[in-house]
C-alpha positions as CSV (number, residue, x, y, z in Angstrom):
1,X,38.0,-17.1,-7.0
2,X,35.3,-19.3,-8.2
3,X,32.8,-17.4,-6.7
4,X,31.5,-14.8,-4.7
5,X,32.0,-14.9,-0.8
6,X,30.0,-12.8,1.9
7,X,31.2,-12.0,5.2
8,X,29.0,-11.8,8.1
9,X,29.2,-9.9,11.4
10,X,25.9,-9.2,13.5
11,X,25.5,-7.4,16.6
12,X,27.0,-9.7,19.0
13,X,29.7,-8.2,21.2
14,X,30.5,-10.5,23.8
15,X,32.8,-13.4,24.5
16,X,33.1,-16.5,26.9
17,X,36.9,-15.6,27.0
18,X,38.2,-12.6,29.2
19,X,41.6,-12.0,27.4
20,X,42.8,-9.0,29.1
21,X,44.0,-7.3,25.7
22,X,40.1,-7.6,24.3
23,X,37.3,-4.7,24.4
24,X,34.5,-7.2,23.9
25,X,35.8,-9.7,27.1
26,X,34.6,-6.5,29.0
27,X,30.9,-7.0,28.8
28,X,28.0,-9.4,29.0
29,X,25.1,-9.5,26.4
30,X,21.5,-9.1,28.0
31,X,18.9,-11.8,27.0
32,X,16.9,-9.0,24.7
33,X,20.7,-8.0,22.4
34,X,21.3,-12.1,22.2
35,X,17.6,-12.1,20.9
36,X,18.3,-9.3,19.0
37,X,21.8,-11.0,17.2
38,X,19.9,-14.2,16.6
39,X,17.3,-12.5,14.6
40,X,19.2,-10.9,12.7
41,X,21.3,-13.7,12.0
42,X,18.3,-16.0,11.0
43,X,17.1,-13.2,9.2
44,X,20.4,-12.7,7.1
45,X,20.2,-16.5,6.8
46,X,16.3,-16.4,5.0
47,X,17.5,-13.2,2.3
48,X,21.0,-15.5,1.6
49,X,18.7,-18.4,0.8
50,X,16.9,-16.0,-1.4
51,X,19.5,-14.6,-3.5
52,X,22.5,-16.2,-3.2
53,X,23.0,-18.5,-6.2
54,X,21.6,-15.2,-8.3
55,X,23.9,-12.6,-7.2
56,X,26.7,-15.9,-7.6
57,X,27.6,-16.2,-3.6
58,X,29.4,-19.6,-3.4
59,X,30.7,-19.3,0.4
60,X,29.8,-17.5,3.7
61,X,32.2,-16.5,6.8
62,X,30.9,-15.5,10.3
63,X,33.6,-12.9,11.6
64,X,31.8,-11.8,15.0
65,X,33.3,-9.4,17.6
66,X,33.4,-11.9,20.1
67,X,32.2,-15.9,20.3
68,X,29.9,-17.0,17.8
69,X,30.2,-20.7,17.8
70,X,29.0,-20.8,21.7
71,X,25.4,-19.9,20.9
72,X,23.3,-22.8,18.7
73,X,21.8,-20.1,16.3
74,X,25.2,-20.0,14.8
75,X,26.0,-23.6,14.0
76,X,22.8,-24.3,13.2
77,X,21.9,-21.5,10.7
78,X,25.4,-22.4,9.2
79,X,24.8,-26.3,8.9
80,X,21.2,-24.9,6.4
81,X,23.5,-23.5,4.6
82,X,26.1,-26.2,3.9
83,X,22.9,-28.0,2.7
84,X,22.3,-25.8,-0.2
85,X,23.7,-27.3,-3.4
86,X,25.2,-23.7,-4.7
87,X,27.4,-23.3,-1.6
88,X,30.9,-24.5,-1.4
89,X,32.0,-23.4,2.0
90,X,30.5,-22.3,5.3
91,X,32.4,-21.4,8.5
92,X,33.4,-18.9,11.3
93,X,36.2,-17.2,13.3
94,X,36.4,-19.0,16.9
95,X,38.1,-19.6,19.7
96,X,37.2,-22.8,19.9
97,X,36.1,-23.1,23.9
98,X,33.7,-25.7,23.6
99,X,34.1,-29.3,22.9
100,X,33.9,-30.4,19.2
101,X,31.3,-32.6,19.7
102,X,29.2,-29.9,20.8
103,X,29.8,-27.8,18.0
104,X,29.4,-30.6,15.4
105,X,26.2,-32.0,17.1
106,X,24.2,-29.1,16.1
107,X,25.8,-28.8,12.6
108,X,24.6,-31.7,11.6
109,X,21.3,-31.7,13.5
110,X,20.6,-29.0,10.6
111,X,21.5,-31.4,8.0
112,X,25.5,-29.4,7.8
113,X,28.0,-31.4,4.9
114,X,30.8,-31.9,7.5
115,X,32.8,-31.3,4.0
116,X,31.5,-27.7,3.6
117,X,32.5,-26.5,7.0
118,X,35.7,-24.3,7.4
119,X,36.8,-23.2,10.5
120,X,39.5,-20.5,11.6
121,X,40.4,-20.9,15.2
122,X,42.7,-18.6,17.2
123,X,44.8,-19.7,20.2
124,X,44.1,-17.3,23.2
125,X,47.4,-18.7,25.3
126,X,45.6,-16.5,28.4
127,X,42.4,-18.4,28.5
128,X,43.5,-21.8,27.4
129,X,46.1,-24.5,27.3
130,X,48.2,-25.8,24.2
131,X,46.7,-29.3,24.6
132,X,43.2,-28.3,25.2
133,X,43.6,-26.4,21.9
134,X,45.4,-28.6,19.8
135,X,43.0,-31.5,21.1
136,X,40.1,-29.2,19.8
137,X,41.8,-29.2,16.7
138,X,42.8,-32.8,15.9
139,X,38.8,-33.9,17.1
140,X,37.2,-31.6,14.5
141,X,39.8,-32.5,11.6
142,X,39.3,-36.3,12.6
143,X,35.7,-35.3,12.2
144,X,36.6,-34.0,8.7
145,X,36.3,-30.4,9.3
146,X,38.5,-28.2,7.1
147,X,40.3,-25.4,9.3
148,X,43.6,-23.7,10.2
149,X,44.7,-22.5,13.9
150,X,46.8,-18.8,14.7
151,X,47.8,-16.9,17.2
152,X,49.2,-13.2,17.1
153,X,53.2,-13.3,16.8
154,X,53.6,-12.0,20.8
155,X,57.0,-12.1,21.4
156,X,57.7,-13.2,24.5
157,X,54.9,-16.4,23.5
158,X,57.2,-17.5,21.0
159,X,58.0,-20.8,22.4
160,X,54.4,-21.7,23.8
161,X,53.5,-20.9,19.8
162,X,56.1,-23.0,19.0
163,X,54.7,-25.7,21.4
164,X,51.0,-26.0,19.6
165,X,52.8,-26.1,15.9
166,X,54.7,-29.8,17.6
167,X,51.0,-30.4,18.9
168,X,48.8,-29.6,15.9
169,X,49.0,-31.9,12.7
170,X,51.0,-31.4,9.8
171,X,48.1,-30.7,7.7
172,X,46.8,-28.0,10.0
173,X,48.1,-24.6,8.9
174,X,49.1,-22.6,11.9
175,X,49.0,-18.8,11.1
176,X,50.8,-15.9,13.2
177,X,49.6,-12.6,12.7
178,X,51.9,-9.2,13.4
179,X,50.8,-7.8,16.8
180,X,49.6,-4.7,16.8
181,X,51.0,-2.1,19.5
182,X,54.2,-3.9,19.8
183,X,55.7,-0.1,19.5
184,X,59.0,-1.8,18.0
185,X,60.2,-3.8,15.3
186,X,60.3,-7.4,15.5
187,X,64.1,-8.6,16.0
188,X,65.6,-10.9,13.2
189,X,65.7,-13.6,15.8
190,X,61.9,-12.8,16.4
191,X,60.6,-12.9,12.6
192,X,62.9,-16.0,12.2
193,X,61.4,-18.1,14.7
194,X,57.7,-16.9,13.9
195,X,58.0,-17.7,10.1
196,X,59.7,-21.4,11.3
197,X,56.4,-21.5,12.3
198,X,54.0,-19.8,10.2
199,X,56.3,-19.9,6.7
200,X,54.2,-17.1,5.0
201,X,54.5,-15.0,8.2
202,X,56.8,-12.4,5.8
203,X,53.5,-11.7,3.9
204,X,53.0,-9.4,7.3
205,X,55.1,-6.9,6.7
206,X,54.9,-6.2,2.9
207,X,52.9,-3.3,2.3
208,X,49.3,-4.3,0.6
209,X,48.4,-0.8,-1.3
210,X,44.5,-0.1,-1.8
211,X,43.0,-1.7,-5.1
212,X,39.1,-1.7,-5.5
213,X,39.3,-3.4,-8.9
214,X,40.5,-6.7,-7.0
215,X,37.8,-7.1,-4.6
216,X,34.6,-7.3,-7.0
217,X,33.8,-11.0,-5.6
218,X,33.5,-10.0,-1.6
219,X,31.1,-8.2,0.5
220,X,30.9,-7.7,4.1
221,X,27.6,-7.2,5.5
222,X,26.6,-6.2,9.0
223,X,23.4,-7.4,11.2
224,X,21.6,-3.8,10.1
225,X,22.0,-4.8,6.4
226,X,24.6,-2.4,6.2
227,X,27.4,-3.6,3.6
228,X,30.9,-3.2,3.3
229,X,33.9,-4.1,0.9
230,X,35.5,-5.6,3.7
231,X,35.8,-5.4,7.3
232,X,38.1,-1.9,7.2
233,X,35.9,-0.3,4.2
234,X,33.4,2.5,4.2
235,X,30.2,1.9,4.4
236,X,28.0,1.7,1.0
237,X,24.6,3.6,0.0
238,X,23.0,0.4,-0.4
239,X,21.6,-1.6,2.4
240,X,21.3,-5.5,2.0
241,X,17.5,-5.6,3.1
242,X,16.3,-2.4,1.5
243,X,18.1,-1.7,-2.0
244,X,16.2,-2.8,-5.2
245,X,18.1,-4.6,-7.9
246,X,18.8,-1.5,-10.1
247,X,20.9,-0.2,-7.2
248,X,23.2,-3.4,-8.1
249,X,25.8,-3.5,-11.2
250,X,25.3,-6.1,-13.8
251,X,28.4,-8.1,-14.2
252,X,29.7,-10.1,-17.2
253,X,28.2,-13.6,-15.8
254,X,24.8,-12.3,-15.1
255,X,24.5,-11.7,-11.4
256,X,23.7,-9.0,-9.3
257,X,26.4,-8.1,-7.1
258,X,27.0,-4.4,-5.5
259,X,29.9,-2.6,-7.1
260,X,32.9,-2.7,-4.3
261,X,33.7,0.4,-2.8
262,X,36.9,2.0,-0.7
263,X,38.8,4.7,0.1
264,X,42.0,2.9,2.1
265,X,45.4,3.5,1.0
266,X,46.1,0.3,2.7
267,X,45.1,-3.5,3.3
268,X,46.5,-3.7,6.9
269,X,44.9,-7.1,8.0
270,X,43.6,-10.2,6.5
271,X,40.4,-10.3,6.3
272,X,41.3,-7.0,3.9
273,X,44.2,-8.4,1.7
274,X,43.1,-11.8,2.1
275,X,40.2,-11.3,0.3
276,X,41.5,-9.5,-2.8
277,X,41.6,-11.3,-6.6
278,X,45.5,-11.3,-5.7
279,X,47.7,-14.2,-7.3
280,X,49.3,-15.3,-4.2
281,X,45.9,-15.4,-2.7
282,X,44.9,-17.7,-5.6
283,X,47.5,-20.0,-5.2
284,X,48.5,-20.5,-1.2
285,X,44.4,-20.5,-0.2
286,X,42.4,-21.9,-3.0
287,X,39.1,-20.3,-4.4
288,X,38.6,-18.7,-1.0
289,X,41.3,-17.6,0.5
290,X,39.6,-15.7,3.4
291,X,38.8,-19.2,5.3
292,X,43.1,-18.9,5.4
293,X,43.3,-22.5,5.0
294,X,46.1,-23.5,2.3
295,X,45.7,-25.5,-0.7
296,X,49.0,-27.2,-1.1
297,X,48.9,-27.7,-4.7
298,X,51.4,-30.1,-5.6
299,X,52.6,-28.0,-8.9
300,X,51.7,-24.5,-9.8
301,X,51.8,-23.0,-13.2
302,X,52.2,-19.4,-14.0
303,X,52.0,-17.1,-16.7
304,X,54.6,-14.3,-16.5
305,X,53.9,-11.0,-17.9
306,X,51.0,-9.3,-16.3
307,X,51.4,-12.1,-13.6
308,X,54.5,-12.7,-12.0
309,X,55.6,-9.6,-13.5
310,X,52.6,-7.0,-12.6
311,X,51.9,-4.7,-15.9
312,X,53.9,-1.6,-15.6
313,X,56.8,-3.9,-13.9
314,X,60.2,-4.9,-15.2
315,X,60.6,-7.1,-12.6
316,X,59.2,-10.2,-10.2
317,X,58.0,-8.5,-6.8
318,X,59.9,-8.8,-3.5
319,X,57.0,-10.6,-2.0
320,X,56.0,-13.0,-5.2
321,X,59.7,-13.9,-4.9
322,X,59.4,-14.8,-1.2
323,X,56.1,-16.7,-1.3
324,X,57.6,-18.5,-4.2
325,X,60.5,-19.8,-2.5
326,X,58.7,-21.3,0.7
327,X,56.3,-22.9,-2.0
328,X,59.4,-24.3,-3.4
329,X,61.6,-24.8,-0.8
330,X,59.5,-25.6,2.1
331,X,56.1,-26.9,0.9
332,X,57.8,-28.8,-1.9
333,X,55.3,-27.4,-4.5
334,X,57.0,-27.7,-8.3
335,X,57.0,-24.8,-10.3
336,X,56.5,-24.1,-13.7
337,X,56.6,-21.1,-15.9
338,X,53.4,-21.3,-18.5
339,X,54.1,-18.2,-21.1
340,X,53.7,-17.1,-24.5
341,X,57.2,-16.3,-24.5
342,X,60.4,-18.1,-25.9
343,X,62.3,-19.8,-23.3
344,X,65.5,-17.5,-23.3
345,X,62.8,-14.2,-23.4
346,X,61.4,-15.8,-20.2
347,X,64.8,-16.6,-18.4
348,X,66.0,-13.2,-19.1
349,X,62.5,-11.8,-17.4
350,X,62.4,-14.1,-14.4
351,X,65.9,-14.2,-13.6
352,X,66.1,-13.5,-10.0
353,X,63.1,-16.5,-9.9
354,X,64.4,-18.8,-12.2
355,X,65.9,-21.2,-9.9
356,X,62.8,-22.0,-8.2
357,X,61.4,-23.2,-11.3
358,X,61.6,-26.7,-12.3
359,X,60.7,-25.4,-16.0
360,X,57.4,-24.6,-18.1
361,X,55.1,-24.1,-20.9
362,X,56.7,-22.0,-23.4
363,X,55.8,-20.4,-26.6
364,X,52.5,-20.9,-26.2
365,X,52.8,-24.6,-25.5
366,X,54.9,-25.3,-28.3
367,X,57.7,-26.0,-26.2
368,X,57.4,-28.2,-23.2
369,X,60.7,-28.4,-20.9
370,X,61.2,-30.3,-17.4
371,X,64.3,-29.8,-15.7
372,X,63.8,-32.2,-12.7
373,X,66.7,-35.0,-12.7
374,X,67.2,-35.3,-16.3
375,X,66.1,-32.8,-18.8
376,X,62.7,-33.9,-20.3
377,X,61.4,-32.0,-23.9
378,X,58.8,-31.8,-26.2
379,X,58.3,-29.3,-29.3
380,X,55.1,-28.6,-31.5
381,X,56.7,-27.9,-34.6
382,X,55.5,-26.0,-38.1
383,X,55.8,-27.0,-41.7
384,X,58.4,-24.8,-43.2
385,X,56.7,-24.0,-45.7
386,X,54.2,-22.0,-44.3
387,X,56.8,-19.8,-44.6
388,X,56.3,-18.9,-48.1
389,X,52.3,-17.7,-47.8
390,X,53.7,-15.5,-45.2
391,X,56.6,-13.8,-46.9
392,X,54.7,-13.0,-49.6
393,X,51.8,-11.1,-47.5
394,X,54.7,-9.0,-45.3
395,X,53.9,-5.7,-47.9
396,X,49.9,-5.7,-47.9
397,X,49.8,-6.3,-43.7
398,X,53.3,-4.5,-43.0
399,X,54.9,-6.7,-40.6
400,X,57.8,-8.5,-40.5
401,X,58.6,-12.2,-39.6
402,X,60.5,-13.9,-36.3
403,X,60.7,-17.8,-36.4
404,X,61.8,-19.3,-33.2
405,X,63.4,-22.5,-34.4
406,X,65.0,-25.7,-32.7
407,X,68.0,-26.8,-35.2
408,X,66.6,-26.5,-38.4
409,X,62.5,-26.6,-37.6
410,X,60.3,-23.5,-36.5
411,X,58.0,-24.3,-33.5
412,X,56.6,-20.7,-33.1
413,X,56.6,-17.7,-36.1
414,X,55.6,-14.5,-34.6
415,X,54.3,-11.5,-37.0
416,X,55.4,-8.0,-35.7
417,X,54.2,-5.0,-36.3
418,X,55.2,-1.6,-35.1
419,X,53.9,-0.6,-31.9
420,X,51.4,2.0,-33.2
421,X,50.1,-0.3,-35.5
422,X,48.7,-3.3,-33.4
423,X,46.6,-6.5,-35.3
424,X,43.0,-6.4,-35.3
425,X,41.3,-10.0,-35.5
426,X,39.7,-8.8,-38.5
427,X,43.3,-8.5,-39.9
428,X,44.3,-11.6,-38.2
429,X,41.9,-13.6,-39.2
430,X,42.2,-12.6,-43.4
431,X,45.7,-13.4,-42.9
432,X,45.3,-16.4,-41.5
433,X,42.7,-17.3,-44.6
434,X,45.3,-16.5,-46.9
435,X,47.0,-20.2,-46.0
436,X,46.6,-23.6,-47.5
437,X,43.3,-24.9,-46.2
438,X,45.3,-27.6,-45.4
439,X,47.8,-26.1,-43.7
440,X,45.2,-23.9,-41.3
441,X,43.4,-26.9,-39.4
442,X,47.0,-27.7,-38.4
443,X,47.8,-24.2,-36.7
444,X,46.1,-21.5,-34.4
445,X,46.8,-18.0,-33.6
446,X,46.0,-15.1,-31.5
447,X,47.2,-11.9,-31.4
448,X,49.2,-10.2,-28.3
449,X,48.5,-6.4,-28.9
450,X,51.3,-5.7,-32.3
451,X,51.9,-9.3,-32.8
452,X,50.8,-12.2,-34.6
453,X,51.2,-15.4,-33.0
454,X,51.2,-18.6,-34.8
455,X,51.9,-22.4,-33.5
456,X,50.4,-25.8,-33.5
457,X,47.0,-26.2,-33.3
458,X,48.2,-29.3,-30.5
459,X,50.5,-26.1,-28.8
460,X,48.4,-24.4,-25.6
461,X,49.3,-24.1,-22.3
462,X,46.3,-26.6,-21.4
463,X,47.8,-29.0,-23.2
464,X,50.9,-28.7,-21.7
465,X,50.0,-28.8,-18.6
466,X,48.4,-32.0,-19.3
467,X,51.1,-33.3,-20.4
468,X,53.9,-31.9,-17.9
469,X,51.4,-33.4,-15.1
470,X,51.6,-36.7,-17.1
471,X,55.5,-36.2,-17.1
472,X,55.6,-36.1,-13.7
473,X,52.7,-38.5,-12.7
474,X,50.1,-36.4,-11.0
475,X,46.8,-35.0,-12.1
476,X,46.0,-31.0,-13.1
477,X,42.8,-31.1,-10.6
478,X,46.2,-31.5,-8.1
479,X,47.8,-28.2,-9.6
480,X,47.1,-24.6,-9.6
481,X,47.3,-22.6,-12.4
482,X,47.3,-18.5,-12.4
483,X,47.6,-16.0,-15.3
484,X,45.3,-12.8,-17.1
485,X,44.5,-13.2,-20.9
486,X,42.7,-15.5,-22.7
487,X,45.6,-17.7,-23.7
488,X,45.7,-18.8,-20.0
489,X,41.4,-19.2,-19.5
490,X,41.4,-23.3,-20.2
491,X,44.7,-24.3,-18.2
492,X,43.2,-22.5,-15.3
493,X,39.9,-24.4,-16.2
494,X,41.7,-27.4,-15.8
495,X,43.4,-27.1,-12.9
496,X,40.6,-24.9,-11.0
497,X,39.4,-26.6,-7.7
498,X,35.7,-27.7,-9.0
499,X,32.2,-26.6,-7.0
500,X,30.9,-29.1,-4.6
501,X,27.1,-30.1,-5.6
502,X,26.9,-33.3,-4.1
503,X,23.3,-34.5,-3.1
């Protein structure tokens, strides 16, 4: 993510719908509780306003039990928001029973950046027609409103779900989520014709196991001030009212943000697993994947160990592999590995994957290889005769040396140690001294735990996405880019999707 997101959820209960299957359908809201709900939520809005671009809170989602969207507080409070130049996004879950208009009317009465606003609308087939809904839909993305439409995967709805995906644009995502209580598995039949529709529908039914450490840049807060990790997490010590800042952890960039906390063994809905630092998250939804509304990059680059292969792993995960192949297959995404390693290392590791790939940054960025029509290459290559410095060093810093050559000419020399032995950049870095001055302005290296890694100075896996974008005649703000050490920080910097902080 590019930064922090809050989710929101006050003490409204009640809905203009009456879906049979709904608890909060049931009931109406006296005056005094909507009173109640809209102070809260102006209240919320006032302490956001306060610390929000401190505690580094980019984006906001309203997630009411019930309908939000049908009472002005809402659209209102949300189109402040948009206004504030350190927000990127704003939006709510909604069913989407009123006419656009209405809705974006009061948005921008508040001064709301149509831009900003991200909507997730569901499709309640009980309460509503497919062309009512879709109509909805196509009005507000006319409008230039960002949003996706879902339904829950009902079996026996299949083909009125089926029905609103012909009605809807193209460029309108249309989720399905798993229904609860079904009390049997979905047929093959069933899961085929819900993922013809919704293509990451599969991501369902893969088990998402608890992991705090990936959801440090969310928070759920209620209208009390209680907070949450997420929507299915306990609830924390601190409240968002009456906590001082020394109840809050200090994080690496500087702002206050409360330390995430859960107990669940499982992720078992989206607003959970959605939210998590996750790759696939990263790549199908953008910097905040929660709004569920796809990116579509038009090339993705990926690093592979400790990425595509999780650390601990020997292989790509069942549901990396899937998601991959729709990307490649179905949303026409290229793909491109972006590693330190050689190419044949990499094959070898991403085997199963391989032919979804279209090929990569390797070694570093000293090799560059596209495999799309006619094979396309570029190498960074080394003087030789660095080769000499380094031989006669091997005794004094006990390693020995692997040159990764193409014919005759080294493009990457790697320095290995023994495994209980790794480099220290204070090693590193007198090694490195020990070379031609001459010779050192025309190479880098880092270190990847016990070994040495030496290339081009021009070699990176920024600069080679820069170049395998110019290859293929797009630019890197139109990619993604995903991986976890330091080699990888400036191609993701590259291809990140930037804040908006238009006047």
């Amino acid at each position: 993510m590019t930064g922090r997101m809050i989710l929101y959820r006050g003490s409204l209960k009640s809905c203009n719908y009456h879906c049979s299957y709904c608890p909060f359908s049931k009931r109406k809201m006296s005056e005094h509780e909507l009173e109640k709900d809209k102070g809260q939520w102006e209240r919320f809005c006032q302490s956001l306003g306060e610390r929000a671009e401190i505690m580094g809170i980019r984006a906001l989602m309203v997630v009411p039990y019930g309908e939000a969207l049908i009472h002005p507080w809402y659209c209102e409070g949300m189109g402040e928001i948009s206004t504030w130049s350190f927000i990127d996004a704003v939006g709510a879950q909604t069913n989407l029973s009123f006419p656009a208009a209405w809705l974006l009317d009061r948005f921008c009465q508040a001064g709301g950046r149509i831009e900003k606003l991200r909507l997730w609308a569901t499709f309640h087939p009980e309460m509503t027609s497919v062309e009512s809904f879709a109509g909805t839909c196509r009005e507000l993305r006319e409008a230039g409103v960002s949003l996706c439409a879902g339904a829950v995967g009902v079996p026996e709805q299949a083909g009125l779900i089926q029905k609103l995906r012909q009605s809807l644009p193209k460029e309108i995502y249309l989720w399905i989520n798993r229904m609860d209580g079904l009390k049997r598995p979905y047929t093959k039949e069933e899961r085929m014709a819900f993922q013809e529709v919704d293509p990451f529908f599969m991501r369902e039914f893969f088990p998402v196991h608890g992991d705090v450490s990936r959801c440090e840049e969310r928070l759920f807060i209620e209208g009390n001030g209680k907070m949450h990790t997420c929507n299915i997490s306990q609830v924390m010590e601190q409240n968002w009212y009456k906590e001082t800042e020394t109840h809050f952890s200090q994080k690496d960039s500087g702002f206050l943000f409360p330390a995430p906390r859960c107990s669940r063994k499982l992720c078992s809905c989206y607003l959970a697993y959605g939210g998590r630092s996750d790759m696939m998250n990263h790549i199908l939804f953008g910097p905040y994947p929660l709004f569920r509304i796809p990116r579509r990059a038009r090339a993705v680059f990926l690093d592979i160990d400790g990425t595509l292969i999780p650390e601990g792993s020997d292989s790509v995960p069942e549901q990396t592999a899937e998601c991959l192949a729709v990307l490649a297959k179905k949303e026409k995404a290229l793909l491109f590995f972006a590693t330190t390693l050689p190419l044949r290392e990499a094959m070898e590791r991403c085997k199963k994957i391989k032919h979804l790939f279209c090929g990569g940054i390797f070694a570093a960025g000293a090799y560059l290889r596209l495999d799309r029509g006619q094979k396309q290459e570029q190498f960074y290559f080394l003087e030789s005769d660095i080769l000499h410095t380094l031989e006669r060093e091997k005794r004094k810093f006990r390693y020995r040396i692997l040159a990764y050559n193409e014919g005759e000419r080294i493009y990457k020399l790697t320095l290995l140690r023994c495994g209980h032995r790794p480099w220290s950049s204070r090693e590193a870095k007198e090694l490195f001294l020990h070379l031609p001055e001459n010779k050192q302005k025309r190479l880098r290296y880092f270190i990847e735990g016990n070994c040495m890694q030496i290339v081009s100075a021009k070699a990176s896996k920024a600069n080679g996405v820069r170049e395998l974008c110019r290859w293929i005649g797009i630019a890197p703000k139109d990619t993604v880019a995903v991986g976890n050490s330091h080699e990888d920080k400036e191609m993701m910097k590259i291809t990140a999707v930037r804040r908006i902080n238009k006047k």
